[in-house]
N, C-alpha and C positions, 0 to 999 in steps of 0.2 A: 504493500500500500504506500509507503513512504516513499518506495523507490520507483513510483511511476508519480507522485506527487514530484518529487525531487524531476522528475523528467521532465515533465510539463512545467516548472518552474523554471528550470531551464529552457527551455524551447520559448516563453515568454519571454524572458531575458535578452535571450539571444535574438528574439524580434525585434524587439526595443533598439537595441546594440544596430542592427543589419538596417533597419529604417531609420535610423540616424547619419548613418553610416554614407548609405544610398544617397538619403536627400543633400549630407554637405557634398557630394561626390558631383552629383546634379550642378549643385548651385557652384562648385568652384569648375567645373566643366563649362559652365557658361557663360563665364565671367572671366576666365583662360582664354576661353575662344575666340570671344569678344575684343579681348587684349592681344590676342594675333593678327586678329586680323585688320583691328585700330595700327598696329605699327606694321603692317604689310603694305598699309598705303598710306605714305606720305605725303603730305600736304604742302605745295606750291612749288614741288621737284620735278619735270616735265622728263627728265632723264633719272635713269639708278645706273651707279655704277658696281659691277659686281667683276672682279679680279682682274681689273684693270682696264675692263670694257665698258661698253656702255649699250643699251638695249632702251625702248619703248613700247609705246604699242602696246601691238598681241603680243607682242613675247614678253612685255614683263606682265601684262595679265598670266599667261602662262605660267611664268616664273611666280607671281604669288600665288595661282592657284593653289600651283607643287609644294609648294611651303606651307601654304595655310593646312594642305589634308595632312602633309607629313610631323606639323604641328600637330594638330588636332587629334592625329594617331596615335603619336606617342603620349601625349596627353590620357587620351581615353585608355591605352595600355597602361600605364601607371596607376589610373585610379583604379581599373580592372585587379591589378595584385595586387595596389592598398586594400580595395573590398576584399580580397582572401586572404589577405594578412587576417582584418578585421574580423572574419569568420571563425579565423584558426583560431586567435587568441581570444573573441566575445566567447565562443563555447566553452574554451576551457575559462573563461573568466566566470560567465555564466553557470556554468556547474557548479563552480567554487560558491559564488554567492546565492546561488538555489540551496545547496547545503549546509552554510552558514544561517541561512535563513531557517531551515527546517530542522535544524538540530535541536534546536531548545524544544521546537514541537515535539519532536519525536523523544527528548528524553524526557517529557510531563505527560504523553501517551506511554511511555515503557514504565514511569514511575506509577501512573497512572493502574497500569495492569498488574502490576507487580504486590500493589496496595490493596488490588480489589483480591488477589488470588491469597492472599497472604490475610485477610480479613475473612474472604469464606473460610481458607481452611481452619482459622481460630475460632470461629463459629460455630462449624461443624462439630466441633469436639462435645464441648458443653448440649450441643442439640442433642448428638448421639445418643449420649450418656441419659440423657432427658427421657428419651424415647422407649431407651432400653430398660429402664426401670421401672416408666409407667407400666409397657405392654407386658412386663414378667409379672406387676402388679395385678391387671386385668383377668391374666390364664391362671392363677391363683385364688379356683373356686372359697378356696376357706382363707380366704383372707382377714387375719382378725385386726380389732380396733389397733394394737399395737404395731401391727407391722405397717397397715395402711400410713399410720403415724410416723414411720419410721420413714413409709416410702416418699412421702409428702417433704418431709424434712430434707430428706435427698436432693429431692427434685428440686426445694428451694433454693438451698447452695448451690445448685448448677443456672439458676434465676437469679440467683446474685455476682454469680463470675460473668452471667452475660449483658447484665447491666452494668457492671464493672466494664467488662469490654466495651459497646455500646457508647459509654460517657466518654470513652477515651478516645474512640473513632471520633465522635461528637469535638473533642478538643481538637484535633489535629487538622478537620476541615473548618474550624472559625476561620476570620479574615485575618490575617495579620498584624492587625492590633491598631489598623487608621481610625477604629471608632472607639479605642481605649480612652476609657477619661485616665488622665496622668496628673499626679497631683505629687508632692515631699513624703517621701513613706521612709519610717526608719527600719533600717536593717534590723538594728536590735530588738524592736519589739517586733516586728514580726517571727524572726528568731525565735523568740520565747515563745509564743504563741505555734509556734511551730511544732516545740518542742516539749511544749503543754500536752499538745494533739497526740506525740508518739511515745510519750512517757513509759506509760503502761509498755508497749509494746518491746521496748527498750530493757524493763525491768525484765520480764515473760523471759527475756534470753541473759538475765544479768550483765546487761548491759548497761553503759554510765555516757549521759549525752552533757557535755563541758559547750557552753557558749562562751566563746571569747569574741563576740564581734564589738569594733568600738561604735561609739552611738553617732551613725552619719546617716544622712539623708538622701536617699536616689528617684527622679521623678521616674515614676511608673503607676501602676496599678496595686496596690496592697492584696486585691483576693488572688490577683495572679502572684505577684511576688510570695504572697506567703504559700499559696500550691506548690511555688518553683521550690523552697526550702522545701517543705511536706516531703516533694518525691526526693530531693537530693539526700535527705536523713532518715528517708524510707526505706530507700538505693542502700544508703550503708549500714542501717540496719539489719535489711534481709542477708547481704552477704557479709556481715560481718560477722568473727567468729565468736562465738559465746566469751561472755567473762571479760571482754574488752571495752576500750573507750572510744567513742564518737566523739570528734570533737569539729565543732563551727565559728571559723574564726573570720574576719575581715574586718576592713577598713578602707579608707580614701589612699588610692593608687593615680597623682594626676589629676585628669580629668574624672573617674571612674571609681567605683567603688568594687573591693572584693569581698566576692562570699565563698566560701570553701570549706568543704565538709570531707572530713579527712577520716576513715576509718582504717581497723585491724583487721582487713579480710581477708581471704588467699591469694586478691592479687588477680592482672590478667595479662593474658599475652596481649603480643603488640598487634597479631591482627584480631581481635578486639576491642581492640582500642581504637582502631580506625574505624570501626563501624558499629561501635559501641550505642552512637545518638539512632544508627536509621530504625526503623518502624519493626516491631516486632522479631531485632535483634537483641540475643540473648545469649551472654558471655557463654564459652563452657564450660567454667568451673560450676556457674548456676545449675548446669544436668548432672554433675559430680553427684555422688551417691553421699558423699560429706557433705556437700552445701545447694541440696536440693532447695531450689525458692519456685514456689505458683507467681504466674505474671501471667505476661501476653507480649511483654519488651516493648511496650507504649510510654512507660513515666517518662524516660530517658529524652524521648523522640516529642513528649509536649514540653518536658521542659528548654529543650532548646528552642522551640518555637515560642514559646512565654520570652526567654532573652533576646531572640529574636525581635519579638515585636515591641521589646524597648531599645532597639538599635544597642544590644550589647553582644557580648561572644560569650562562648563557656566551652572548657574543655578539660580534659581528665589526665591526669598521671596517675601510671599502675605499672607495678611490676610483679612477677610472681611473687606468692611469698609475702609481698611485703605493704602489702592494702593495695588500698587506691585513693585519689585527692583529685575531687571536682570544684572547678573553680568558675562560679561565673562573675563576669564583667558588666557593670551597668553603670549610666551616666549622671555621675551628682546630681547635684541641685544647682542651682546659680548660688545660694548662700555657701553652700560648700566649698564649693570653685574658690568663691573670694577668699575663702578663710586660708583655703592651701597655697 
């Protein structure tokens, strides 16, 4: 599909290119012409002298005839192989810029597909499981109040992972944040508030979550900024390993503020780390039999689009072994600025 797109975008090109081409070839053929055969005949000379002779008449009418076609010839021969110059090089230029052009289309259709097939198969799992539980429920003539109960309860936790999924699909297709109201939000209490949220969850694993961010202000959005902490101490929660510290530190860097949540987990390789942020990417230490984590690999992929849509960056150092430390980037305040 693309590459018959790409074809006909070319062939358009290359019209454009070739009737341009044509019409200056026209207009300077005419205008060439016109200037040979303006100085083929000079004005108030009754004789022309040509290698030492001299001629009138019919013979210098003959004589400029021969001039004016052998003009006119070479003229039209030249603009003849300037237009296949024109040709050679509009196609391949044209190609070039057919596919500069449809590139971006075709990697937001390939991402496009990639999103949709990578969204049914996370779908699928949760439905499955749904289906299979009710219908073993149904052919279970003696089905008693306890089991229906049991099976009901099932069912709901797989109605909760897919409204989990769902809200997160939901997150990823917002706008990029042009109708964010942006106002001074402080790092720190959202922080705390963050860390309010995953207490409990933090203790469950004997874990100890240390806020060390100093108290500066970054224009954004407070419900998204404090989701963006949520999943980044969610993130080092689930892979961090029991009996350790979480710890979220930042401050004013510049123009910019850092936030960085630094856990004691296993660590990841480097190609994990490069595709750590995309859409329902999921380290491999998470499928480890030691540091099994339930997801769908979606926090990762909103939260970059939360720092995203405050014109900030975020990125991760990890190595095996020896955690990991995600760092996002976001732009003061103006009171800030001045104060740095």
């Amino acid at each position: 599909m693309m590459h018959s797109a790409a074809v006909r975008l070319t062939l358009f090109y290359l019209a454009i290119i070739m009737a341009l081409s044509i019409g200056f070839s026209i207009l300077i053929y005419r205008v060439s012409a016109h200037e040979i055969d303006r100085n083929l005949t000079p004005k108030g000379f009754p004789q022309v002298f040509v290698q030492g002779g001299t001629f009138s008449g019919d013979d210098f009418q003959a004589y400029r005839d021969e001039r004016l076609l052998e003009g006119r010839e070479n003229l039209r021969n030249n603009l003849i192989l300037l237009n296949v110059g024109t040709l050679v090089l509009g196609a391949m230029l044209s190609y070039g810029l057919a596919r500069r052009t449809l590139e971006p289309i075709e990697q937001a259709f390939e991402a496009q597909g990639r999103f949709t097939a990578d969204a049914s198969h996370e779908l699928r799992t949760p439905l499955t499981a749904m289906q299979t539980t009710i219908e073993v429920g149904l052919r279970n003539p003696k089905l008693t109040l306890p089991q229906a109960k049991e099976l009901l309860d099932g069912t709901l936790d797989e109605v909760k992972k897919l409204s989990a999924l769902s809200n997160g699909l939901l997150k990823l297709t917002r706008n990029n944040g042009q109708d964010m109201p942006k106002q001074p939000v402080s790092l720190k209490e959202i922080s705390s508030q963050a860390i309010g949220q995953l207490e409990l969850a933090a203790k469950n694993k004997g874990m100890k979550l240390e806020n060390k961010i100093d108290d500066v202000k970054v224009m954004g959005d407070d419900v998204s900024l404090k989701e963006l902490t949520v999943i980044l101490l969610d993130n080092a929660i689930k892979y961090g390993t029991k009996k350790t510290t979480v710890t979220i530190t930042g401050g004013a860097r510049g123009k910019y503020a850092e936030l960085s949540v630094a856990d004691q987990g296993p660590g990841m390789k480097a190609v994990d780390v490069e595709h750590i942020f995309d859409r329902f990417y999921r380290a491999e230490s998470s499928r480890s039999r030691d540091h099994h984590v339930e997801g769908y690999g979606l926090g990762l992929s909103i939260a970059q689009k939360i720092v995203d849509a405050h014109r900030g960056t975020i990125e991760v150092k990890s190595k095996l072994g020896e955690g990991s430390i995600f760092t996002a980037r976001l732009p003061l305040t103006q009171e800030n600025n001045a104060q740095g």
